[in-house]
Each structure stands twice: as structure tokens, then as C-alpha cells.
N, C-alpha and C positions, 0 to 999 in steps of 0.2 A: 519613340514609337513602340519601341517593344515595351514597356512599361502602360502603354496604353492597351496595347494590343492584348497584355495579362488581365489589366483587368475588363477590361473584355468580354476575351476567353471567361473567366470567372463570374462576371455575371449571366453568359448564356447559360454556364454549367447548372449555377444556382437556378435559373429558371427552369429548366430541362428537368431538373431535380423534383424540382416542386410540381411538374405537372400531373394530372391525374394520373389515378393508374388504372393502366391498359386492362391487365387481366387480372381480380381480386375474389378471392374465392365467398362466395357467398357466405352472411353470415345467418346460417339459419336456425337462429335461436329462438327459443322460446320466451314472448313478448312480455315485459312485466315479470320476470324471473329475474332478480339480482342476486347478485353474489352478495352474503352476511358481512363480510371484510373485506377492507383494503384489498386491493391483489397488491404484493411488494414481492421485493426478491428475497425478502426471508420466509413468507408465506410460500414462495413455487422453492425454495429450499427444504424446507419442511419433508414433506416425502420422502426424503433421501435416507431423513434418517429419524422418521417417528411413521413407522408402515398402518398405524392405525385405522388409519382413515382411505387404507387401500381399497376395500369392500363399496365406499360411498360415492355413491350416483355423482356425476357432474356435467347431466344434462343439459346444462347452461352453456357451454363451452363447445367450438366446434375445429377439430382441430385440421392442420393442414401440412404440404412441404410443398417446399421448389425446389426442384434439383435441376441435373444438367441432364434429364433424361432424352433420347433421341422423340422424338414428337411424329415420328413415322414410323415406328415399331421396328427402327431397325437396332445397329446395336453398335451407333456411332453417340454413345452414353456419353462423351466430355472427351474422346483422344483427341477429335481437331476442335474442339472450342465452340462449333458452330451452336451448340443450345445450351453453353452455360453462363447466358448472362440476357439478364430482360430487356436491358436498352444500353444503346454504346453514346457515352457523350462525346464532345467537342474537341476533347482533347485525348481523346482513343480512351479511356479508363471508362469501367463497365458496372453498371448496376444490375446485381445479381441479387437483390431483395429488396421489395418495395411492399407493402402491406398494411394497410389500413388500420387502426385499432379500433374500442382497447385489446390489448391484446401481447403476447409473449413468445419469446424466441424458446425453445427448450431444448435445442441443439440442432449443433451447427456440425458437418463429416466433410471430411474431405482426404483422399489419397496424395494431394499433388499440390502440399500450401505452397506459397515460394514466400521471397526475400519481400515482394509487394507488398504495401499496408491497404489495410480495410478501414473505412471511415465510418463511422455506425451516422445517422441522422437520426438522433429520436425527439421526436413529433414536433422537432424544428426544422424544416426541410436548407433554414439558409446557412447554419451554424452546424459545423461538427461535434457530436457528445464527445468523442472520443474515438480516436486513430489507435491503431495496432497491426504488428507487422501480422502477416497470414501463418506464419509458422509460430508466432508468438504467440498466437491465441492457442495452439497447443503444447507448448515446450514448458510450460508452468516456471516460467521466469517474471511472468509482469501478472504481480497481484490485480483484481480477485482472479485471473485466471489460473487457478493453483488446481495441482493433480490431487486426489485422483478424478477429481470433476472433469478435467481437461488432459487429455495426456497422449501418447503413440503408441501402440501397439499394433502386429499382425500386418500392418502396411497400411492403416487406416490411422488418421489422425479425427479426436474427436472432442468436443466441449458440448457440456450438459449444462455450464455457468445460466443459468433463464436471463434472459435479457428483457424486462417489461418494457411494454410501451404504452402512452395513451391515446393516442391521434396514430402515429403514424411510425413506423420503421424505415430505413433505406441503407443499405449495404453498398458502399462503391469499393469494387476492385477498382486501384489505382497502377494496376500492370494494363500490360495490348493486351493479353491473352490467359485466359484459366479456362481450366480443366473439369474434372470432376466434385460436385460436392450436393450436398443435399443441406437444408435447412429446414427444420419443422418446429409448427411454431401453432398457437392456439387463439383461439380469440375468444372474447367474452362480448356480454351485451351491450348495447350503447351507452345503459346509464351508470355501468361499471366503470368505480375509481381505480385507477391504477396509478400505483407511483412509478415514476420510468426511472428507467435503469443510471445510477452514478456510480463511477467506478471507488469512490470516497464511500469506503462501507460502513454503516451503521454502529455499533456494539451489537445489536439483537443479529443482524445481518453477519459479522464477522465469529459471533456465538455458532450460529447456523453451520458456517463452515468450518467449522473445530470440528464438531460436532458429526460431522460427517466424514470427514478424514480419520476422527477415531472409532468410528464403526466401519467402513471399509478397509482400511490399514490393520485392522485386528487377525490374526489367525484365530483359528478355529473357533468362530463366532458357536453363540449357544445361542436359545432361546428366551433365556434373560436379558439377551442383549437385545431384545425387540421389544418386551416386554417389562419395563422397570416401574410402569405408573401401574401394573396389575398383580407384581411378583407376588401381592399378598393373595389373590386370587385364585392364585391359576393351582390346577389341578394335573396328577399327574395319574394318568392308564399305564402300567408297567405291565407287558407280559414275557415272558419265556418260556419257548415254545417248541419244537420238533415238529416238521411239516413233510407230509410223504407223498409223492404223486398220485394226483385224485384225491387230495385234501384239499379242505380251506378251515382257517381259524378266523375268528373273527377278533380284533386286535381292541375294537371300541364299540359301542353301543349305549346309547342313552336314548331316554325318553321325556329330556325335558330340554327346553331353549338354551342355547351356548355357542361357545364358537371357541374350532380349534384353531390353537395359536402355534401349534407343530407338531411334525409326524417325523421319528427318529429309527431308523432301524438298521439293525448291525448284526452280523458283520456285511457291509457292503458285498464284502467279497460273494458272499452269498447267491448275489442275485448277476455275477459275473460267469461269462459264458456263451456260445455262437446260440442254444436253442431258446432262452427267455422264456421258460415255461413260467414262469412263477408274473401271477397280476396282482395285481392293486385297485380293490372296489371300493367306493364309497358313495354313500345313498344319502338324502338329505330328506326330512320331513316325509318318509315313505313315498316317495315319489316314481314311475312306473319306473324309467330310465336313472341309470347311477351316475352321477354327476362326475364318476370318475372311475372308466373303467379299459386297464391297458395294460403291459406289461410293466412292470416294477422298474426295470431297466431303462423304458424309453422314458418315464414320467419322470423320473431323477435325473434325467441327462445321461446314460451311457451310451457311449458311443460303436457302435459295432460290439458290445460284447463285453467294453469295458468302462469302469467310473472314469468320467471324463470332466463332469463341469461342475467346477467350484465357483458359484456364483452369489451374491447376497443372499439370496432367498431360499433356492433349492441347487441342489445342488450331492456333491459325496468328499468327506474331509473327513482323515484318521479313522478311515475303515467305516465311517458312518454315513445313512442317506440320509437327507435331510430337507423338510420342505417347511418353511415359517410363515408361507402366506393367510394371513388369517383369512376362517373360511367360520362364518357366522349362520346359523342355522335355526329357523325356527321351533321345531318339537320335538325332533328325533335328529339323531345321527349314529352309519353305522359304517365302518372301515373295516374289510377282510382282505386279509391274503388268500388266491387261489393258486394254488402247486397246479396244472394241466399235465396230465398223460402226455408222456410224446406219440409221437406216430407209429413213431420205429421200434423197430425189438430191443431199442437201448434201456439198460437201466440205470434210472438215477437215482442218486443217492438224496436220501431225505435232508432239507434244511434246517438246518438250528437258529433261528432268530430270539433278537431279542427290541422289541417293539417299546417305543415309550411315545404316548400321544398324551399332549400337552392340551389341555381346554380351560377353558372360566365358564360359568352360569349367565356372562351378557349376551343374551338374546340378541337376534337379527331384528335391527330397528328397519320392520319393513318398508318403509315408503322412501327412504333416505340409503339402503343398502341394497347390495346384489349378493346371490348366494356364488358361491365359489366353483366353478366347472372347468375340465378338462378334455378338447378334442383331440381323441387321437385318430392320426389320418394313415391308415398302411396301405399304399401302394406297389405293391414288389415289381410291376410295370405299369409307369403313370401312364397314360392314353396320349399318341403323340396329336399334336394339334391343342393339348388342353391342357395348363397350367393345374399344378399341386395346388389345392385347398386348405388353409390353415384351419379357417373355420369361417363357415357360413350358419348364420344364426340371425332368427328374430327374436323381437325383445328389446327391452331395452336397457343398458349395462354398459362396460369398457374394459378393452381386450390389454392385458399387462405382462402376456409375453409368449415366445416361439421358441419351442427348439426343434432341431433339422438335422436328422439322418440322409444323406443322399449319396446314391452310388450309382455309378452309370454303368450300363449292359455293354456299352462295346469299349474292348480294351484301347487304352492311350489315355490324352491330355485329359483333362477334366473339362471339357465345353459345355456340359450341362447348367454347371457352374456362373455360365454368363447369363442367367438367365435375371431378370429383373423380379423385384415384389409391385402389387398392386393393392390399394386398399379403397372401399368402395365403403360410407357411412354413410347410410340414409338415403342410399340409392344416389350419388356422388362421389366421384373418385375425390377421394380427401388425397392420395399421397400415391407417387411410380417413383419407384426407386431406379438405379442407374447397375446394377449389379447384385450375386447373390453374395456374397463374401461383401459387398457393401451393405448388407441391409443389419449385420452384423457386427457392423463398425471394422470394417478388414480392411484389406486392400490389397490387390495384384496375387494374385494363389499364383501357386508354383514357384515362386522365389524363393530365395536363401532370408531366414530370418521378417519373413511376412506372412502371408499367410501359406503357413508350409507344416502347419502339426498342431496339435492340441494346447490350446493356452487360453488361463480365464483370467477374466478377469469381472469386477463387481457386478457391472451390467452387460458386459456383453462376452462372446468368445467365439473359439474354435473349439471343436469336440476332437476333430481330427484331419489329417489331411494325408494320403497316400497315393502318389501315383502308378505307382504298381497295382495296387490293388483299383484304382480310379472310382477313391470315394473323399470322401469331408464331410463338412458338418460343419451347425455353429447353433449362438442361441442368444437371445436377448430380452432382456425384460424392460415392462414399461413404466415408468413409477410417476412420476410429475407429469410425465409425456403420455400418461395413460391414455387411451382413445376410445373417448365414450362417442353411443351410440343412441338413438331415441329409437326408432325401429328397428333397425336391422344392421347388421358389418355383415362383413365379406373381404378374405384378405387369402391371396394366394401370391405363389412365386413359379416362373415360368423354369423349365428344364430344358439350357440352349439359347444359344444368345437370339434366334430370330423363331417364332413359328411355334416355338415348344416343338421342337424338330429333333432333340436328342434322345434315344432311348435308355430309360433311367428306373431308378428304383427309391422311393423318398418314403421317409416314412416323420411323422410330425406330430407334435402336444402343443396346443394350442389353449394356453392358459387364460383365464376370462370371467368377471362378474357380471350377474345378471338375474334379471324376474322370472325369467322363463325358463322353465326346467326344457333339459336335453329332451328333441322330441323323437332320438333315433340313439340306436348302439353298434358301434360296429366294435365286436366280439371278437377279441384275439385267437386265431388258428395257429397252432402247434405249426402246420404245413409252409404257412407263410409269417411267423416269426423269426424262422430261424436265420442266424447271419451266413449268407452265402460267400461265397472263396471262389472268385473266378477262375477259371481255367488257364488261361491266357494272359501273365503279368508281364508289363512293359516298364525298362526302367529308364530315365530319362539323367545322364550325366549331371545335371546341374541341381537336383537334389539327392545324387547318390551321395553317400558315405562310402569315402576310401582313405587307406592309407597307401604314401610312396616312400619307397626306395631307390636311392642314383640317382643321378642325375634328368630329371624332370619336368618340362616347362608346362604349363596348361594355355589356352586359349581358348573363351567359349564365343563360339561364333553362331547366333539365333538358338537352336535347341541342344547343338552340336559341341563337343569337346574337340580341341585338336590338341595333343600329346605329342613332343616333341623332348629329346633323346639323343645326345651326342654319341650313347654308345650302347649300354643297357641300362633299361630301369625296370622298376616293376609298381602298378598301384592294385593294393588290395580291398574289392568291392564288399563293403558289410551289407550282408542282405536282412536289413533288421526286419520290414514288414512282411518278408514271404515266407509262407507258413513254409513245415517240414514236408520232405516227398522228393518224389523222384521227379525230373526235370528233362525235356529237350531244351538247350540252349542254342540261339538264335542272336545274329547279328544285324541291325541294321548298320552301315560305316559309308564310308567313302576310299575308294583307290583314289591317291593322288603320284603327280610327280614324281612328289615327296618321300611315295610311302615307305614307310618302314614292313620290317615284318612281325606278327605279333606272336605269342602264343599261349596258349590258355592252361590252367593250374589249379588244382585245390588244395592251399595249403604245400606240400613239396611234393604231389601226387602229378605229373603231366597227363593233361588231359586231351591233347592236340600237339603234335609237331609245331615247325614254325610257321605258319601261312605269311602270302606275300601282301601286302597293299599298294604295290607298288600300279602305276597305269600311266600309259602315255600322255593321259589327257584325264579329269576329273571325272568317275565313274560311280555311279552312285551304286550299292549293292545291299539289297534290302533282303530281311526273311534269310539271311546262310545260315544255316545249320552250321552247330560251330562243335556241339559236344552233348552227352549227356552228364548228369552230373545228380546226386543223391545229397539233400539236405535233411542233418538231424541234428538235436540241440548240441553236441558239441562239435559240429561242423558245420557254419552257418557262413561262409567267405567264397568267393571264387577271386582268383589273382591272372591279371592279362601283363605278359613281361612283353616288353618293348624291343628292338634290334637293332640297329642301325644300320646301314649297309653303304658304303661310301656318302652322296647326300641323300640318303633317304631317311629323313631320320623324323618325320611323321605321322602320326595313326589317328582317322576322325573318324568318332566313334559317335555318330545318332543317339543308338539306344539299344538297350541287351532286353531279349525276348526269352520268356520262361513261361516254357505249356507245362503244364503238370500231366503227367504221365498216369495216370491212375488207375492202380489195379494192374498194374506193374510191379 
């Protein structure tokens, strides 16, 4: 009977499987437009590691995702399960991708693989291609799913492996229960060949990913290493220069067809610092609007003031900025640096750069290409109720990458953080994300060793992460997964997990090919460039930095440390993110039973007596004033020592509160 009863079970599953599907995103291509080749999976490999063909329209293709986003705009994204999976079969295991072709998977995210295997379906719905455990498909143990295509970082687990298909897709988790993930994937036209995906990889296929591992695995990538079918080409603009506030030099300028293949300038250091005077213009075929015009700092990635993101493309590595997106131009092209005046009576000191822009003589092959543009978005108070704009734009093109400044106005957690992305192609939501550190490839902010500071990596990263100061950042770019557009995109990220309810400060470069010149500039102000330093920093136990002495147990219970102490001990708080200055220091704790008594120190200077924590019953005690206290570069610690008093011998410690005093 049970042998009956399995196969069964297994042919309802197989029928189930095979049924139509419920919801498929429209495929609204342009009728009678084929693709020139095969699609394969060395063809959607390609990208990764020859950018040539970054610039070239692929109006043919319309792209999509399924995630586990909440479907009532709240901001239950994948914790209980309820919207991350399209149909549950017979035997509890969940289909969480089902998709029509022809058509391509281009990465698959998720914060929360398990132990469960995934059954791919391609465009056989009764027969499995091939099974893999969920955490396999990131752990770069079972070829072709090899790093750095697939790999963990930040607390997000991610595979960019394309998975073709021709008929049809189907994804079965074989768990009761999953969480978070997103899947985006592309489709092409009806009469499109595609070979579907075999894990038994080709030579031209297994070339493909050599190939790509020895260009991402490389340190300090150049411009040769983009460019090896044009090295005889290409052309180099060297200047060296001195730049004073209220100057601009102009770094490039031509008056004939070409296209730069990179913009190099050093010392990075240069363009580090809270006010970002110094922009970056460039104008394409005399066009009203400059296809790129922002500060130097935000278009390269720096994060609050500093070189943060070493990415393929652009990025700052060994003192150098650096950007290799080829950017093809029909008649003229002209690149300046602008130095702006500050506001203030401050004076700065002039910059010494040294500029090398990279180009060739191939023209923008206009009917098949987009010209290269850059939106920058500065909000220093985004508008509550209304999601950040990466870029809203008509025309027709495809958008190849984001980077995100974002700092929230009221001190604490990061909430702004939970806010999801949106992207709207052709007047069509093509893709909702489940998270903003997910849209990034992250996962879970505020953790130890996740998303908890700045780290890059090829495609995607963190710029930074600080909850004292309650800011972060990340940035991603789009290469095979590019998202072309026929009319118009539209791609923003909300601030707050519900509402766009949190108030916040974003500021964003929204990278992008396209016909249509910019038909607007928003003009960097001196006033609202600068990096602001809040008043008010909160520090949270479980990404502090300390060292202990004596005997010492820890306990973190929710946000909360409990520190427990047979007799004395002491841990000493590094306060790496807050700046220098004078301080009121503030306790949020708990009295327990238990309490021990504490007391506060800089270094072997007392800065308080012993206070007691002791209370008959759990007493929560928020905002005490505990001390004042002066930070300068070689005094940057405060030390809280422990006491024990018969059994009292525990101290729960919330979070240490630092106003800056200023003008003190």
C-alpha cells in the first residue's frame, strides 16, 4: 500500500507541476525581432567577462523576478513563509518558480538557504534536470556552481550561474518551509532558440568560466584588462594638474566620434572628506544636459566621505578612482572637474590630480547602442510617504547599476533600511524586492560578520554600515541581468519597512544606457553635499568593539548584553565610528536581582563612582546620565568595570548614549 500510495503521491505531484501557470509576466516584446544567436549559457556568460557589448540595446528581452515579497505592502518579506512560494504540492514541498520561456534564470538571492534540495524542471515538467541542495547552490562545492559567480558574503547568499531555458522553468523547494529569496530571470521572443541549461559543461561553456574567475579574482584590475581586442587602439588623455576652489579643468575634450573605455584619477585621496566640493561633468555630442554631473565622491562610490567600493567596473583601488564602463559617443565628448566654493569661511586647500582618460575612434553605432548617463539623486530629507528615485527616465536603454548613500534623521536601529526596491519597465512592475541590504545581495544589517561595514565585492557590496552614526550604504551593478527598457524605467527604494514612514537622508548614482539625452540636472550645492555627523549617537552591545579583563561571561539576550562577573572585571568600549569632541554619556541598562554594580573610566582616569544595578524586581532605566567624557585621537576608549556584591554579580547593558556637546 505504501508503495502504491508513492507512486501516487508522485504522479499527482507531476500533474500539479505540469499545470499552467497561474501568474506569468507578460511577455511584451517586439514581434518579428529575433535574437542573431543561439542564447546558451556561454552566450549569457559572455558579459561577465568581455563588457563590450555593455552599451547595446536588447529591446528584444523583457526582464522579471519573483521574490518572497509581502503582496500587501507590509513587511512580512519571507520571516513566516506565507509569500515565498507560488503553489504548495501534495506532499508539503513548494514551488517557488515557475515561468514560461524562452527564457533565462540570471540569479537566484537568498539570506536563509537550508539543508533542503531544489529540483530545477527545464522545459520538461515530468523529469528532474537536476537537484541541489539550497545551500549548495552557494557554497561553490558542486561544479558549474563555482565562486565567484556564486558565493556568501554580507549575510546574503547569491548565484549569478544563468540557467537557460526553452519552454519552461519550475523550481521545487523540497522543505515545508522557506523564507527569503528573490529570483530574476529574462525572457526572449517566441521564435528564440535557446539551449537549456546542462550541468555537463561544454569546453566553449567551461572557457567562459575560467575566464571570468581570472578577471574578477585579479587585484588591481586596469583597463587592459577590458580591453585586449582594442589595446592597439586605444588612446590615452594624460593630465597633471592643480585645482583651486572656483576652478574647473577640463580633463578630455574631442570633436570627433569615439568612446571612452576609462576615467582614472589619483590620488583618490583627493576627492576624500565630509564637504565633496569637487564634481565630475561630462557632456556627450553638445547636448543641453551633461550626461554626468555630481560629485567625484558619490559617482565612484564613496561612502560618507570615504573610498568605499571596489567593484568590477567603478569603483577606488591603490589610491586610484576608477570607472571602465564604456561610454560611446557620437561627435564630441568633454569630461571636467569642477572645485565649488564652500559656503563657509573655510579654506581649502587646492587639489593635485592626476587624470588619465582612456578612449578609441569607434563611434557610437547609433541604432544598436545607448549613450552612457548618470542619475544623481540628493535627498538630505527624502519626503515621508514617498520612496527614493534611482532614476526615472524615458527613452529607450537599460539600467546597469545603483549606488546608495542612506542615513537616517532619528538616532537608533537602522529601520529605514527595511525598506524594499521597486522597478516599473514600460509601465509594468517587472521586479519588488523583499529588502534594502537585499537588493544588494546582503542580508540581515546589524549582525556580527553580515551586513555590519563596508565590503566589495565584483558585483555587488556594502559602502558601509554604522549604528552610532545610523547610516549604510551598498551598490550593485547589472551586466547580463541588465534591464532594458523600450519606453521608459522607473526604479526606486522605499525608506522604512512600511509607508516610507522613516525619516532619512539618501543620496544615489544611478548608472544607465540610453537614446535620450538627460532632460533635467540637478546641480550639486556646497549646502547639501556635505556629510552631516549627528548629534545624538547610540551604541548597540552587539556591534560594539571591546576588550575584557577577569573574569567575564557575556549573554546577548534580543538587543541587550548581560555581563556577568564572579568578582571584578572590566571590558574596554573602542569607539571607532565617533568622531572627536566632547560628549554627554547616557545609559540605557536594566536593574536586575542580580545587579551588580558598575562604574565608568577612561583609560585609568574614574569617571563615576560605583553605581548600583541592583532592584528588587526587573527595572528598566533608560536616557541616565552617566558622565561626561572628551574624545581625541589618542584617547578614543571608555572602560565600564564590573563589581560583584554577594550574588549580584550582573550588569544588562541596552545601549550607551553619546550627545555631543558642542561649542563646549
Amino acid at each position: 500500500m505504501k508503495n502504491l500510495f508513492k507512486v501516487f503521491l508522485n504522479t499527482l505531484i507531476a500533474i500539479i507541476i505540469s499545470l499552467p501557470l497561474q501568474h506569468v509576466l507578460a511577455q511584451n516584446l517586439n514581434k518579428g525581432q529575433n535574437l542573431s544567436d543561439t542564447v546558451s549559457l556561454a552566450s549569457e556568460l559572455k558579459p561577465y567577462y568581455d563588457i563590450g557589448d555593455l552599451p547595446a540595446y536588447r529591446t528584444q528581452t523583457v526582464a522579471g523576478q519573483i521574490s518572497s515579497y509581502d503582496t500587501t505592502g507590509g513587511n512580512d518579506d519571507g520571516f513566516s513563509g506565507k509569500y515565498s512560494y507560488l503553489r504548495k504540492l501534495p506532499d508539503s514541498s513548494l514551488i517557488i518558480f515557475d515561468v514560461q520561456g524562452p527564457g533565462v534564470i540570471n540569479r537566484i538571492w537568498t539570506p536563509t538557504p537550508s539543508e533542503d534540495s531544489l529540483d530545477f524542471y527545464i522545459d520538461d515538467t515530468t523529469h528532474v534536470a537536476f537537484t541541489i541542495k539550497y545551500k549548495d547552490l552557494f557554497s561553490g562545492k558542486i561544479f558549474p556552481f563555482v565562486a565567484p559567480l556564486c558565493n556568501n558574503q554580507l549575510g546574503g547568499y547569491y548565484c549569478y550561474l544563468p540557467v537557460p531555458f526553452q519552454k519552461r522553468c519550475i523550481i521545487v523547494y523540497r522543505g515545508k518551509q522557506t523564507q527569503f529569496h528573490q529570483i530574476g530571470y529574462r525572457l526572449f521572443p517566441k521564435e528564440t532558440i535557446v539551449k537549456k541549461f546542462n550541468t555537463e559543461l561544454t569546453a566553449e561553456e567551461k572557457s567562459a568560466l575560467q575566464q571570468i574567475q581570472n578577471l574578477w579574482n585579479k587585484k588591481n584590475r586596469t583597463v587592459n584588462n577590458f580591453q585586449s581586442k582594442n589595446t592597439n587602439q586605444l588612446q590615452i588623455s594624460n593630465t597633471h594638474f592643480q585645482l583651486k576652489p572656483g576652478e574647473k579643468s577640463t580633463i578630455l575634450q574631442t570633436s570627433t566620434g569615439g568612446r571612452i573605455v576609462g576615467i582614472e584619477l589619483s590620488p583618490s585621496s583627493a576627492f576624500e572628506g565630509l564637504l565633496k566640493e569637487a564634481d565630475i561633468k561630462i557632456t556627450w555630442d553638445n547636448e543641453t544636459h551633461p550626461a554626468v554631473y555630481c560629485p567625484v565622491a558619490d559617482f565612484f562610490g564613496y561612502a560618507f566621505g570615504k573610498a568605499s567600493m571596489e567593484s568590477l567596473l567603478i569603483g577606488t583601488s591603490a589610491n586610484k578612482s576608477y570607472c571602465y564602463f564604456p561610454m560611446p559617443f557620437d561627435k564630441s565628448a568633454k569630461i571636467e572637474l569642477i572645485y565649488r566654493k564652500p559656503v563657509s569661511a573655510k579654506v581649502l586647500d587646492p587639489l593635485t590630480i592626476t587624470a588619465n582618460i582612456f578612449y578609441t575612434n569607434e563611434a557610437r553605432n547609433i541604432g544598436k547602442e545607448g549613450k552612457f548617463y548618470a542619475n544623481w539623486n540628493n535627498q538630505p530629507n527624502v519626503p515621508l510617504h514617498q520612496p527614493h528615485e534611482f532614476l526615472k527616465v524615458s527613452g529607450k536603454g537599460h539600467y546597469v547599476g545603483t549606488v546608495l548613500q542612506a542615513r537616517g534623521l532619528q538616532p537608533g536601529m537602522t529601520l529605514f533600511f527595511e525598506g524594499d526596491d521597486s522597478t516599473i519597465v514600460d509601465g509594468k512592475l517587472s521586479m519588488h524586492g523583499t529588502g534594502s541590504e537585499d537588493y544588494f545581495n546582503g542580508g540581515w544589517y546589524a549582525m556580527m560578520d553580515r551586513w555590519d561595514g563596508p565590503f566589495s565585492m565584483p558585483l555587488s557590496g556594502a559602502l558601509d554600515y554604522s549604528l552610532p552614526l545610523s547610516r549604510t550604504g551598498g551598490y550593485r551593478l547589472f551586466l547580463t541581468d541588465k534591464i532594458s527598457f523600450k519606453n521608459n524605467f522607473y526604479q526606486s527604494i522605499e525608506h522604512g519597512p512600511e509607508q516610507n514612514n522613516k525619516p532619512a537622508s539618501y543620496t544615489s548614482v544611478a548608472y544607465y544606457y540610453s537614446n535620450t539625452p538627460t532632460a533635467a540636472t540637478i546641480f550639486p550645492k556646497s549646502e547639501e553635499t556635505r556629510v552631516s555627523i549627528p548629534d545624538t549617537l547610540m551604541m548597540y552591545p552587539q556591534l560594539m568593539s571591546f576588550n575584557s579583563t577577569g573574569d567575564v561571561g557575556i549573554q546577548q539576550r534580543g538587543e541587550s548584553f548581560i555581563f556577568t562577573t564572579p568578582g571584578e572585571s572590566t571590558i574596554r568600549v573602542l569607539l571607532h565610528d565617533i568622531p572627536d569632541g566632547k560628549y554627554k554619556i547616557l545609559f540605557d541598562y536594566a536593574k536586575l536581582p542580580e545587579g551588580s554594580s558598575f562604574s565608568l573610566w577612561q583609560r585609568q582616569t574614574p569617571l563615576t563612582g560605583w553605581i548600583d544595578s541592583y532592584a528588587a524586581a526587573i527595572e528598566n532605566v533608560e536616557h541616565q546620565y552617566i558622565s561626561d567624557i572628551s574624545l581625541t585621537p589618542l584617547n578614543h576608549t571608555l572602560t565600564i568595570k564590573f563589581k560583584a556584591n554577594d550574588n549580584k554579580k550582573q550588569f544588562s547593558l541596552h545601549r550607551i548614549i553619546l550627545i555631543n556637546q558642542k561649542g563646549n
